[in-house]
C-alpha positions in Angstrom: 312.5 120.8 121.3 315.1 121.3 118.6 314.5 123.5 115.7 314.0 120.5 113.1 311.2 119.1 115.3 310.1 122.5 115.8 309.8 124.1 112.8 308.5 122.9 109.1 308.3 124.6 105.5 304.9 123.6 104.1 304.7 125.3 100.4 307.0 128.4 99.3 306.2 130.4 96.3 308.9 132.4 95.0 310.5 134.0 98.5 307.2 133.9 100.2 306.5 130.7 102.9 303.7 128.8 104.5 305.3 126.9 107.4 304.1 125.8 110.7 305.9 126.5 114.2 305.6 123.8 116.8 305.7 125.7 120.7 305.0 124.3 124.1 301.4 125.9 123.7 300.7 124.7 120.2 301.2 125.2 116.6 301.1 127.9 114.8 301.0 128.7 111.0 302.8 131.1 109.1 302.7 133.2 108.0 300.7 135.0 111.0 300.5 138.7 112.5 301.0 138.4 116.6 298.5 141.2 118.4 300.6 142.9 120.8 299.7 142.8 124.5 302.1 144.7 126.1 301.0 144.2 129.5 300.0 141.3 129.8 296.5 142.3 127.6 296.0 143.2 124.1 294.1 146.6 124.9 289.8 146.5 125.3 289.6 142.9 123.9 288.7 139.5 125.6 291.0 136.7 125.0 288.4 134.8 123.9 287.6 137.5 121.4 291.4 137.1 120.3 290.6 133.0 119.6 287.1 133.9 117.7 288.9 135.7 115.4 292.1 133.5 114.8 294.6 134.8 116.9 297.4 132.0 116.9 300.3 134.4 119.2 300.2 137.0 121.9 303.2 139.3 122.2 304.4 140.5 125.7 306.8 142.6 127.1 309.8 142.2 129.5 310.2 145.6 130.3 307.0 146.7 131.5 305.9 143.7 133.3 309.1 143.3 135.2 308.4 146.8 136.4 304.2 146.1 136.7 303.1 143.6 138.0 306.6 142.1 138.2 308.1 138.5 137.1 308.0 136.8 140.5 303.8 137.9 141.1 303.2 136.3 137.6 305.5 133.4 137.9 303.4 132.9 141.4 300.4 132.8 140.5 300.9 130.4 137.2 303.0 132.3 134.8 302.4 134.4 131.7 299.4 132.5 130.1 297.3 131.5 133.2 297.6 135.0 135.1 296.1 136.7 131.4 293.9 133.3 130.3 295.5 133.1 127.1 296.2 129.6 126.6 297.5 129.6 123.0 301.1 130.4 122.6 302.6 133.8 123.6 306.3 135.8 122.4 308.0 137.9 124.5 310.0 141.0 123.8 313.2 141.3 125.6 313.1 144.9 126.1 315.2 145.8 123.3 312.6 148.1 121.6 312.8 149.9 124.8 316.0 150.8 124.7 315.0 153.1 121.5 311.7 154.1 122.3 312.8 155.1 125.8 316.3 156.6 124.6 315.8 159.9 126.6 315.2 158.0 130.1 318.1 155.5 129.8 322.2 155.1 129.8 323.5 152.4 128.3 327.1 150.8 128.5 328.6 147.1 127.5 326.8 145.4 130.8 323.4 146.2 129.8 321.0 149.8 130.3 319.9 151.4 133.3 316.3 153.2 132.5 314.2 155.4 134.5 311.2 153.7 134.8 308.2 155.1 133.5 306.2 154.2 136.4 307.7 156.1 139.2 311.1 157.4 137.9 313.2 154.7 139.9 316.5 153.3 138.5 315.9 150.1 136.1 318.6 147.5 135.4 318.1 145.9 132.6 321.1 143.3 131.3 320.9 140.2 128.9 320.7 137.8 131.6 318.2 140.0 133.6 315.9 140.1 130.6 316.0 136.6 129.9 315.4 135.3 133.9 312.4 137.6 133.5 311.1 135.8 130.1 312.2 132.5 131.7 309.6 133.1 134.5 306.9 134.7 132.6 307.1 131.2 131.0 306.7 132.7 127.1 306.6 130.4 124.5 309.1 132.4 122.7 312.0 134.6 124.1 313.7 137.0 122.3 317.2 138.3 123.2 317.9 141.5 124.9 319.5 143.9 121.8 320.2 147.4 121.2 318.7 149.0 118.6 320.1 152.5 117.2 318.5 155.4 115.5 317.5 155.1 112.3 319.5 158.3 111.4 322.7 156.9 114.1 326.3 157.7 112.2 327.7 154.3 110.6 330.3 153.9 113.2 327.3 153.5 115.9 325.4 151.4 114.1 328.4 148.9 114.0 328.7 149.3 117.6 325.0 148.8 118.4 326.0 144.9 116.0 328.6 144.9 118.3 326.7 144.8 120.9 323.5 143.2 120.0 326.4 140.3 118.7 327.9 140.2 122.7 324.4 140.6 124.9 323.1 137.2 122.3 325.7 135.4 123.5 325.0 135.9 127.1 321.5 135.1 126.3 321.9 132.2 125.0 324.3 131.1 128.1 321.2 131.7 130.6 318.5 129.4 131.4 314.9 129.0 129.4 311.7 128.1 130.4 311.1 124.3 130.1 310.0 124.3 125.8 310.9 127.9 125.6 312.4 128.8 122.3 315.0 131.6 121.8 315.4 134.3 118.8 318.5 135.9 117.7 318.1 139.8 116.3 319.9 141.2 113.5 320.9 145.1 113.4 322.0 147.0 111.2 319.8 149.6 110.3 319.7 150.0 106.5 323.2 149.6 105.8 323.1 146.1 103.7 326.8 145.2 105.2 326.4 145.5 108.5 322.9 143.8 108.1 324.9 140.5 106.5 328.0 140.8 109.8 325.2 141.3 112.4 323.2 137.9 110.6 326.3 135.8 110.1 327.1 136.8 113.7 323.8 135.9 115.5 323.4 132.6 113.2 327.1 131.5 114.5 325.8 131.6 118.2 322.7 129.5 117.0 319.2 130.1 117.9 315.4 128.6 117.5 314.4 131.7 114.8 315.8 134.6 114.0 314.4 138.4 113.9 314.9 141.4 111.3 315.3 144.3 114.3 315.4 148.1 114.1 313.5 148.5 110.9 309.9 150.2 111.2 311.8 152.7 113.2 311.4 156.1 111.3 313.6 155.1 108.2 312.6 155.9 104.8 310.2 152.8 104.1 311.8 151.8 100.4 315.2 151.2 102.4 313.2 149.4 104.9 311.5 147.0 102.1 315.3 146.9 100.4 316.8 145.6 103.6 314.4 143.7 104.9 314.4 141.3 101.4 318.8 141.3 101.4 318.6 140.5 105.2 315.8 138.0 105.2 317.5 136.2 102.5 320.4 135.6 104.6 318.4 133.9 107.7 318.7 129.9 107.2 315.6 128.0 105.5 315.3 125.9 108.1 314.3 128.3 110.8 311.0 131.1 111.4 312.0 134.7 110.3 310.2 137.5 112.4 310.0 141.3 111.3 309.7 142.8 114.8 307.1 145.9 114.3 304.9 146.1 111.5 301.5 146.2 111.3 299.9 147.9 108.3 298.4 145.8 105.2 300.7 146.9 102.8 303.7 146.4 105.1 302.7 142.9 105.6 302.2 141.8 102.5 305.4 142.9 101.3 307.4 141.5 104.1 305.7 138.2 103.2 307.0 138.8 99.9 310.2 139.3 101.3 309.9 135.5 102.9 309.0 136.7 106.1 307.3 134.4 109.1 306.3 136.3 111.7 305.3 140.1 112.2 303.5 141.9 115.1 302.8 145.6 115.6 300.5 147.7 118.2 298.8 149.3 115.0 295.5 147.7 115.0 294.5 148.6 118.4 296.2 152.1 118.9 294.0 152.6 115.1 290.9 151.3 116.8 291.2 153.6 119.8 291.6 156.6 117.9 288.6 155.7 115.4 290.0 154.3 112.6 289.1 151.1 110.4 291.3 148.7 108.5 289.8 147.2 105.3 291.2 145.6 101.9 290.1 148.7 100.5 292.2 151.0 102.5 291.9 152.9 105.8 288.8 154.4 107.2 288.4 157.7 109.7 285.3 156.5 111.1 284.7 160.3 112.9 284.1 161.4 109.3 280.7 162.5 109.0 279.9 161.0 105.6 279.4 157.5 107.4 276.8 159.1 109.6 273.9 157.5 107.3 276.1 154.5 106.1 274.3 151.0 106.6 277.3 149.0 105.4 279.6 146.8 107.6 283.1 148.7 107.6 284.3 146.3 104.8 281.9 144.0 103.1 284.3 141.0 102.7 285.1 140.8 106.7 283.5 138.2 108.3 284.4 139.2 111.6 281.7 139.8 114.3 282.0 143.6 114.2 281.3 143.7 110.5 279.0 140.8 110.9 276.2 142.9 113.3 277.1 146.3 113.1 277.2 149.5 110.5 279.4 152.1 109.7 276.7 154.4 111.2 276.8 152.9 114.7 280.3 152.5 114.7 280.8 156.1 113.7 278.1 157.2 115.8 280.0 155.2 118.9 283.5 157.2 117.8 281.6 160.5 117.5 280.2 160.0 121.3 283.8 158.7 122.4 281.9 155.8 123.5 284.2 152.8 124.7 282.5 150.1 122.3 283.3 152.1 119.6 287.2 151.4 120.4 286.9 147.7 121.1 284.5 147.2 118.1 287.2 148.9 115.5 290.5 147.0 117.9 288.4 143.4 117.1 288.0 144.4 113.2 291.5 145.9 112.9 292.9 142.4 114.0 290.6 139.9 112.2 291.1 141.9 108.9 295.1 141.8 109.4 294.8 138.1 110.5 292.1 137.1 107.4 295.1 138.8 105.5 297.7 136.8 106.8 295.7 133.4 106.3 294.8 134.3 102.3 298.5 135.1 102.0 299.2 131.6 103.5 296.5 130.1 101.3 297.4 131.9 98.0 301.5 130.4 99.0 300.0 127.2 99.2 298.1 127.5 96.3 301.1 128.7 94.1 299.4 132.1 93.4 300.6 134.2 95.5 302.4 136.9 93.0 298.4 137.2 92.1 297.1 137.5 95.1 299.8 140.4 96.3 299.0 142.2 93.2 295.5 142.3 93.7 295.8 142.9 97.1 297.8 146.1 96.6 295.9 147.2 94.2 292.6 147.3 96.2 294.4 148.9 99.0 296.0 151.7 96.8 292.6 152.6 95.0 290.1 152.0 97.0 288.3 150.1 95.0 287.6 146.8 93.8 
């Protein structure tokens, strides 16, 4: 499948797109938030739950399924999609983010990264080609090369070496075998320095891939640089193929990475929110332990038309957080995800519509003061 066939621009207003994504598992419309499911499930929800409420892309991850259940069990029994009865199309992460979020259990050198696994301790090799075999067997729709990304405070001189590198392990990506239809993504570094952001994109565009990803952003840096580099770098990625912000999740984040003429976006946020009691809406966030919900008979937001919003009140829902009561978590996890993904098709709509500076300005607005 080459890019061209792959990959279309529907309607663009200003730097925001609408475009559809062809993959071996079905279409998919963009812009559109992916649900992360780490291990192979997107925590407390039914995949059919997922398809009720317009999921279009699972994410998974290479590191910790390589270490639980493993690649070869999975790849045995029917790959990625069959072994988690997901049949729509499905990303996987290399195990990049891993090398920063696990920093303090791993060395890392020009070959690749040994980690210490966070399962039982044991040594973990993890190169570019060893991340890849393990994406090529899970069968993903979409791999994503293996990268380093640096801390967002790292000295300039290791940022560049982290492009460096990131530059070096795509290559050898790109040299190892995919999955029959299995679509490959370049990552740009950089952190927020603006230069090494536009070396690490005209790198990872010379060695040529399906889409390309904004990496290391969403990290811990101050959130106007974040919004400054993701517009300069996303600027810089070719027209002609998807652009993915790896990591964000919150409504205002999306919208302004949409902006920004951003794709793709995915982020643990909307389940890791619902299992500690809190609700997404248009009009900002809700802590559903708070007790003035206790006697409230509205749906969490009134303009959902998801099924938790659709049958049950704040009241029950907060009653179901107060008792810690497990259908409280999966009730707030299924809302969390069909607001973010009801956000993500207006935003499509308003694009297509040609009023999306509008749309983004109400949208904002709402979110900021709470009100309509």
């Amino acid at each position: 499948m080459s890019v061209p066939d792959a990959f279309t621009v529907d309607a663009t207003d200003g730097a925001a797109r609408a475009c559809t994504l062809q993959t071996a598992h079905g279409p998919v419309q963009t812009p559109v938030f992916m649900p992360v499911g780490t291990l192979g499930t997107v925590k407390g929800v039914d995949p059919r739950e997922l398809t009720e409420i317009g999921t279009q892309m699972l994410l998974g991850n290479t590191y910790h399924l390589h270490l639980r259940p493993g690649e070869e069990l999975i790849s045995e029994l029917g790959g990625l999609h069959r072994f988690m009865g997901w049949d729509g199309p499905i990303l996987t992460d290399s195990g990049g983010f891993q090398v920063f979020s696990l920093a303090h259990t791993r060395s890392i050198d020009d070959d690749g990264v040994t980690f210490r696994s966070v399962y039982d301790g044991s040594a973990v090799r993890m190169r570019p080609e060893d991340a890849m075999r393990v994406q090529e067997l899970l069968g993903s729709d979409i791999a994503m090369c293996f990268d380093e990304v640096p801390k967002p405070d790292a000295p300039l001189a290791e940022l560049a070496r982290a492009v460096e590198r990131t530059t070096r392990w795509a290559e050898r990506c790109q040299a190892s075998p995919a999955a029959p239809g299995q679509l490959r993504f370049g990552i740009v570094q950089g952190g927020v320095d603006e230069a090494l952001r536009a070396k690490s994109a005209a790198d990872i565009q010379a060695i040529g891939f399906d889409g390309y990803a904004i990496g290391g952003l969403a990290v811990g840096e101050d959130r106007d640089d974040m919004f400054r580099v993701t517009q300069s770098t996303a600027q810089l990625l070719p027209v002609s193929h998807p652009r993915y912000f790896m990591g964000i999740g919150d409504p205002e984040g999306i919208l302004r990475v949409i902006a920004a003429g951003v794709d793709m976006f995915d982020c643990v946020l909307p389940t890791r929110l619902g299992r500690t009691g809190a609700a997404m809406t248009s009009r900002g966030r809700l802590n559903m332990r708070n007790a003035t919900f206790a006697r409230d008979p509205r749906p969490l937001d009134e303009d959902c038309g998801c099924s938790t919003c659709q049958r049950f009140s704040r009241a029950y829902i907060r009653h179901l957080v107060a008792q810690k009561e497990l259908l409280g978590m999966r009730l707030l996890s299924v809302h969390n995800m069909a607001f973010l993904l009801a956000l993500t098709r207006s935003a499509r709509e308003a694009i297509v519509e040609q009023r999306f500076d509008a749309f983004l300005a109400d949208a904002l607005q709402r979110l900021k003061t709470g009100t309509d």
